[in-house]
N, C-alpha and C positions, 0 to 999 in steps of 0.2 A: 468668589466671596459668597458664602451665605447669606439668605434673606434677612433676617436677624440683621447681619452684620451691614448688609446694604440700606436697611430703612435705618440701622442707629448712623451710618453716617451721613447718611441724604438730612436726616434732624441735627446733626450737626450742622453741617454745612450751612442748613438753615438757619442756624439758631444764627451764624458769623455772618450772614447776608446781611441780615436788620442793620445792623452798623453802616456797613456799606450802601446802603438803600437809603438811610437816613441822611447821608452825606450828600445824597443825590438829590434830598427832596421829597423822601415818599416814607410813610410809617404806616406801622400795623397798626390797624383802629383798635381802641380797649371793646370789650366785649358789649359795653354801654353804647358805644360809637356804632357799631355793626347792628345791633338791635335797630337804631334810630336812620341806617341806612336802607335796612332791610324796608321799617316801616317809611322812607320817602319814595324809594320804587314801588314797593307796592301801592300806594297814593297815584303813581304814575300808572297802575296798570301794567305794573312790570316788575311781576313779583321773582326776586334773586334766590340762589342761595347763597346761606350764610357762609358754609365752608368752599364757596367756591372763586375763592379769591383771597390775596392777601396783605395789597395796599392799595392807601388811595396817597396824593398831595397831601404834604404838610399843610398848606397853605387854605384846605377845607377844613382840618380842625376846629375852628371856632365855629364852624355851622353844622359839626357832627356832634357835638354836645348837646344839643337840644330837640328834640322831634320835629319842634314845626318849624326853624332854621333849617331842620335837613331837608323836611319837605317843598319849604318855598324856594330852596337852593337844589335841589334833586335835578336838573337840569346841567348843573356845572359839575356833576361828580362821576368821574369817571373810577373804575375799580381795575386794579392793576393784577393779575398773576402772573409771580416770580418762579421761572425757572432758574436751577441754580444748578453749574458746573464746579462741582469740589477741586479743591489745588488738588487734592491727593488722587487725583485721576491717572488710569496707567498709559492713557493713551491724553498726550496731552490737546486740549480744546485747539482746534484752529480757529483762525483769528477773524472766518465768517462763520463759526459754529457748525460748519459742516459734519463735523462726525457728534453733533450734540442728543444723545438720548434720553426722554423724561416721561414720566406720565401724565398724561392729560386727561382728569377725571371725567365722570358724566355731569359732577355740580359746576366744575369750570367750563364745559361744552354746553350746557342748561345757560347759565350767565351768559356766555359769548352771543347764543344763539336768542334771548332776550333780551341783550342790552346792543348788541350788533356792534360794529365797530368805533363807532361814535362814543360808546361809552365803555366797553371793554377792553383793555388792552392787555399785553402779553409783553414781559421782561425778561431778557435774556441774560444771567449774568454770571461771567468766569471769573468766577473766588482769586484766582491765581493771578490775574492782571487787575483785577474789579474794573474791569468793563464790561458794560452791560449797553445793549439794545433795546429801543424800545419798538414793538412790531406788531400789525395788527395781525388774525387769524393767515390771513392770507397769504402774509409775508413768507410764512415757512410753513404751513401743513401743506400745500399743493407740493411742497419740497421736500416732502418726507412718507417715508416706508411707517407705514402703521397696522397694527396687530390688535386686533377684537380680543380683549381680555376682560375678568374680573376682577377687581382688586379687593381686597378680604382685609378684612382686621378686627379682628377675634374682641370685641370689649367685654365680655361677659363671662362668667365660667360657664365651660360646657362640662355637658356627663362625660358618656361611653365607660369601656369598660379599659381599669388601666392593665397593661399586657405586663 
């Protein structure tokens, strides 16, 4: 499968996760939510990034509307990133994730490594059964083969010369 083809389905997949994660209890903070989380870590001295995570509990919502609710509650917020296994996988997921392969950026490794496990956690979740795990760093990176890459995505027009 082409790159193209791989990152439009990995956003797929994404996109039919939320549903699934919402059942469970966990949703994507609105972009107003994330600003106001941003600014109660860093309050805490534990400044996040924004893109490096992608839920927190339903159940924080009403304290992630407001700046200084998130601040005087920044203690109870933990921030969640969802790894996600496609149904349409050709090797299907086993049922301890064992052959599960994702990317783990430098802002979700920044987060882990600033909020530590107490308040970052890691979800595991196969589209095809919607079961998901919930696990700290430790649960599975000492358990897995990892490769020093860059990861790229072009937002801007570039020059060069077209052939």
């Amino acid at each position: 499968m082409s790159t193209s083809k791989n990152y439009n389905q990995g956003k797929k997949n994404e996109k039919n996760s939320w549903s699934v994660m919402e059942e469970k209890g966990f949703v994507r903070p609105t972009p107003k939510q994330k600003k106001n989380i941003k600014l109660a870590f860093e309050s805490a001295g534990k400044p996040i990034k924004g893109r490096g995570y992608d839920l927190v509990r339903s159940e924080l919502l009403p304290f992630l509307e407001d700046k200084n609710l998130a601040r005087l509650h920044v203690d109870r917020i933990v921030l969640y990133e969802l790894k996600t296994a496609g149904v349409k996988r050709k090797t299907p997921l086993k049922e301890d994730f064992a052959n599960f392969g994702f990317t783990y950026s430098g802002n979700e490794e920044y987060n882990h490594c600033t909020l530590g496990n107490e308040q970052y956690k890691f979800i595991f979740l196969n589209l095809a059964t919607e079961e998901a795990r919930l696990l700290d760093e430790s649960d599975w990176k000492s358990r897995a083969r990892t490769y020093p890459t860059t990861s790229v995505f072009v937002d801007k027009p570039v020059g060069g010369h077209v052939l």
